[in-house]
C-alpha positions as CSV (number, residue, x, y, z in Angstrom):
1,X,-10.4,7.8,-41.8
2,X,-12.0,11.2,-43.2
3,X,-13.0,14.0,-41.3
4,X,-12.3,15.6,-37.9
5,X,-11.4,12.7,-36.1
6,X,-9.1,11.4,-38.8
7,X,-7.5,15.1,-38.4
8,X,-7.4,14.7,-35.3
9,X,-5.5,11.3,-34.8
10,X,-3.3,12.1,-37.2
11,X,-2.0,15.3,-35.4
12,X,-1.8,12.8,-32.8
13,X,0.4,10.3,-34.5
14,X,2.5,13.2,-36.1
15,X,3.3,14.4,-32.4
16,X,3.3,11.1,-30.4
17,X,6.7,11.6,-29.5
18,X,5.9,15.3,-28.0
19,X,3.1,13.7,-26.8
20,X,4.6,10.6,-24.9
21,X,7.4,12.9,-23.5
22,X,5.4,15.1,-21.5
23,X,4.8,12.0,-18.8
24,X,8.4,11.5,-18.8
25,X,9.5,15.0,-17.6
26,X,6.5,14.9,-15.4
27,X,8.4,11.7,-13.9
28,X,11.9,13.5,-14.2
29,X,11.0,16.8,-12.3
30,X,7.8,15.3,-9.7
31,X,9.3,11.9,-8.8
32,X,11.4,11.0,-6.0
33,X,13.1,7.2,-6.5
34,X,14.0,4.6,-4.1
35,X,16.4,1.9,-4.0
36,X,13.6,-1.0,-4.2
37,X,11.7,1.2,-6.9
38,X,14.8,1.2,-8.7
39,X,15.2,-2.8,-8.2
40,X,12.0,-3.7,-9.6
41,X,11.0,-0.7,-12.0
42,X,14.6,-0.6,-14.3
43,X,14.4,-3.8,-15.3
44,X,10.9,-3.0,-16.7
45,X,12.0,-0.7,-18.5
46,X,15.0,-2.2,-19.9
47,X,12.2,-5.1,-20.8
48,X,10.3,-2.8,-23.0
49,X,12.7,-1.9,-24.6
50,X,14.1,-5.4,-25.5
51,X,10.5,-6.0,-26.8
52,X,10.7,-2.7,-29.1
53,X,14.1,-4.3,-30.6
54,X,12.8,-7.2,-30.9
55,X,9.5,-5.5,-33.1
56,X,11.5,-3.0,-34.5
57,X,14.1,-5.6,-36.3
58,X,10.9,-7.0,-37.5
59,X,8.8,-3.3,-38.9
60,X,11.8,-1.3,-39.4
61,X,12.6,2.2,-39.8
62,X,8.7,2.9,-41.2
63,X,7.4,3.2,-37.6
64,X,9.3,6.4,-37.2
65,X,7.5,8.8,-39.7
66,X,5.2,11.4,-39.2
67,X,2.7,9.6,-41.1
68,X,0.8,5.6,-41.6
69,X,2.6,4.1,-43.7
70,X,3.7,-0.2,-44.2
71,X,5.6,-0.9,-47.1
72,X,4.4,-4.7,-46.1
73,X,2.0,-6.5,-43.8
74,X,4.5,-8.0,-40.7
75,X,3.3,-11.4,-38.7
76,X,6.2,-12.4,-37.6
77,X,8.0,-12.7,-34.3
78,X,6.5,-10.1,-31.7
79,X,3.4,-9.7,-34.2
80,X,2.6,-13.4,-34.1
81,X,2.0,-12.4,-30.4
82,X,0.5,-9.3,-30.1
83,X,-0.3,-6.8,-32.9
84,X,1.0,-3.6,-31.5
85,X,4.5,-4.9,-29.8
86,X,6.3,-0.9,-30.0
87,X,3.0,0.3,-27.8
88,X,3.5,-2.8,-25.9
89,X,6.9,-1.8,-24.9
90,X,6.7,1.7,-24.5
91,X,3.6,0.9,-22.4
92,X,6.3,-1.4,-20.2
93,X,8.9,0.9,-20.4
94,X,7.3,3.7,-18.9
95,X,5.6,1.2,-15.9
96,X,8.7,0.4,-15.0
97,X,9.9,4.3,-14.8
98,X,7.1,4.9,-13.3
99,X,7.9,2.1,-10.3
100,X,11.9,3.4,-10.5
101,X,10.8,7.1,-10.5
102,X,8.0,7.2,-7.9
103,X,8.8,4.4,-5.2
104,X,9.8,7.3,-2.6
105,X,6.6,9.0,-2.9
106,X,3.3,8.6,-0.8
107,X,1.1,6.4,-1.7
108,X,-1.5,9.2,-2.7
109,X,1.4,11.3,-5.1
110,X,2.8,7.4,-6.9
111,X,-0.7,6.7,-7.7
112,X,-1.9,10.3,-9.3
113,X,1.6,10.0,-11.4
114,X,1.0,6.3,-12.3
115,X,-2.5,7.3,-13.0
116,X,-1.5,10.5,-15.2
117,X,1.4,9.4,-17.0
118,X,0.3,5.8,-18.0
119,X,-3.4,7.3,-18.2
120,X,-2.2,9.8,-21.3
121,X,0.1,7.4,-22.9
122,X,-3.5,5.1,-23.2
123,X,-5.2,8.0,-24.4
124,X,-2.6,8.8,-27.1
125,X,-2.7,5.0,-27.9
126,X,-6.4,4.6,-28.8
127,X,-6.5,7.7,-30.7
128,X,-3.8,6.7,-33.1
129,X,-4.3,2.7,-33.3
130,X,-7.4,3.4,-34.7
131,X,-5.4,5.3,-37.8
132,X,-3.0,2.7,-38.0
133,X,-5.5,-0.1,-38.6
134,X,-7.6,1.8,-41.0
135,X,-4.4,2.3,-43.2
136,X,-3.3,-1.3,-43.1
137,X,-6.9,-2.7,-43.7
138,X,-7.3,-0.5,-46.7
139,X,-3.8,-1.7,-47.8
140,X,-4.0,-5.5,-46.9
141,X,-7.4,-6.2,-47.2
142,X,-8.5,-10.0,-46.5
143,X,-5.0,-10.4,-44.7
144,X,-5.0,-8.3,-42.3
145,X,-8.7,-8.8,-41.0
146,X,-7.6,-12.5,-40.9
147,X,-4.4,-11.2,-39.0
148,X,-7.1,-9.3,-36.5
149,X,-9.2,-12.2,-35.7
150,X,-6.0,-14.2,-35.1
151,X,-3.8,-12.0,-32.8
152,X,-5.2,-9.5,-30.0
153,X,-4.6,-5.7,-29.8
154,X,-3.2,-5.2,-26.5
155,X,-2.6,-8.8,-24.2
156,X,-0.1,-10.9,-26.2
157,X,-1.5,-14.5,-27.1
158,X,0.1,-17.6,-25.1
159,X,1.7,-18.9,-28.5
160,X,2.3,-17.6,-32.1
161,X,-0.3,-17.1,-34.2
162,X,0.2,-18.5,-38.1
163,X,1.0,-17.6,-40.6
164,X,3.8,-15.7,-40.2
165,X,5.3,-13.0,-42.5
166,X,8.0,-11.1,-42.0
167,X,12.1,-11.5,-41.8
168,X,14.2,-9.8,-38.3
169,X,16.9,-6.9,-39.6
170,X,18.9,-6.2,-36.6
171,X,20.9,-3.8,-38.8
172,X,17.8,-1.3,-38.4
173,X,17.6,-1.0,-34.6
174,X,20.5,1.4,-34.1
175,X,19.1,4.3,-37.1
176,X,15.0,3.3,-36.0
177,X,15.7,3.9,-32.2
178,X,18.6,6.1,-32.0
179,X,16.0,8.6,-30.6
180,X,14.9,6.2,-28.0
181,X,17.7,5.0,-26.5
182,X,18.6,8.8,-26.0
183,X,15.0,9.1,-24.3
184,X,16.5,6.1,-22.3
185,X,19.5,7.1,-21.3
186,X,18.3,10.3,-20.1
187,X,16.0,8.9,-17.9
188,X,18.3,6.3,-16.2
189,X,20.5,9.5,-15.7
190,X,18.2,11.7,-14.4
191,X,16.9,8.5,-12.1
192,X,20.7,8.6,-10.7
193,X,21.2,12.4,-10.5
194,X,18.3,12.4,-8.3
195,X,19.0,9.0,-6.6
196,X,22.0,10.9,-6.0
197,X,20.8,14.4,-4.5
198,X,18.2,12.1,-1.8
199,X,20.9,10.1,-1.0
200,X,23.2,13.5,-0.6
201,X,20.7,14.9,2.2
């Protein structure tokens, strides 16, 4: 993908991290939680991150570099489903921080966070899917635009596609998202310091 807008979506992919953070902290510092937020918006977000697991035992540590790269073309388990399962759970993950973090809030503040925080993570999303699919259909060729026409983008087929390709490492979750179950675990504690300080006044 040459040019400005392959520069450009790269930069993107290089910082999506940085990137994906920013509506987190916005959640962290702007949200105010409440018990039934909390009830319906953790286990969201515990969810999503069973689905990244689940993907990541599958792609392993590759989908942590700076840049595109797929030492082989992966079908199996969540990719039988849906081809970007990691976006898939982030994208649940931070819904349901978003329900935990914002439940307290007016209607009018939940709904410009919502619309902010999921709204960027969508906009970082189609500017670095794009990149990814370029890479692996100059790499795969025929199989991966027969993977395409089997297996959606974004909403997850009913059943598996076939053929699927692919073994599941659990070894590789812990060193692939050591980084994100930090991210995690500083949100559920900054989701009970300031369940804590509402509850304190």
């Amino acid at each position: 993908m040459a040019g400005e807008s392959g520069r450009w979506r790269e930069w993107c992919f290089k910082n999506r991290g940085t990137l994906l953070a920013l509506p987190a902290i916005s959640l962290t510092v702007l949200g105010k939680p409440s018990r039934l937020g909390i009830v319906l918006g953790v286990p969201l977000a515990l969810a999503g991150e069973a689905v990244r697991c689940w993907a990541v035992g599958y792609s392993g540590v590759t989908t942590r570099g700076d840049t595109v790269t797929a030492p082989q073309l992966v079908t199996a388990g969540p990719y039988a489903y849906v081809r970007n399962p990691l976006y898939a759970g982030n994208f649940l993950t931070a819904l349901g921080f978003t329900l935990a973090f914002t439940g307290a809030l007016s209607p009018a503040r939940r709904a410009a966070l919502a619309a902010a925080g999921l709204g960027s993570m969508l906009a970082v999303y189609a500017a670095i899917v794009p990149l990814e699919e370029a890479y692996l259909r100059a790499t795969f060729g025929a199989p991966f635009d027969d993977y395409v026409a089997r297996v959606p983008r974004l909403l997850p087929r009913a059943v598996p596609s076939e053929p699927q390709l692919g073994a599941y490492d659990p070894s590789v979750i812990a060193r692939a998202e050591s980084r994100t179950f930090v991210t995690f675990g500083a949100m559920l504690l900054a989701l009970a310091v300031k369940t804590r300080a509402a509850s304190a006044t």
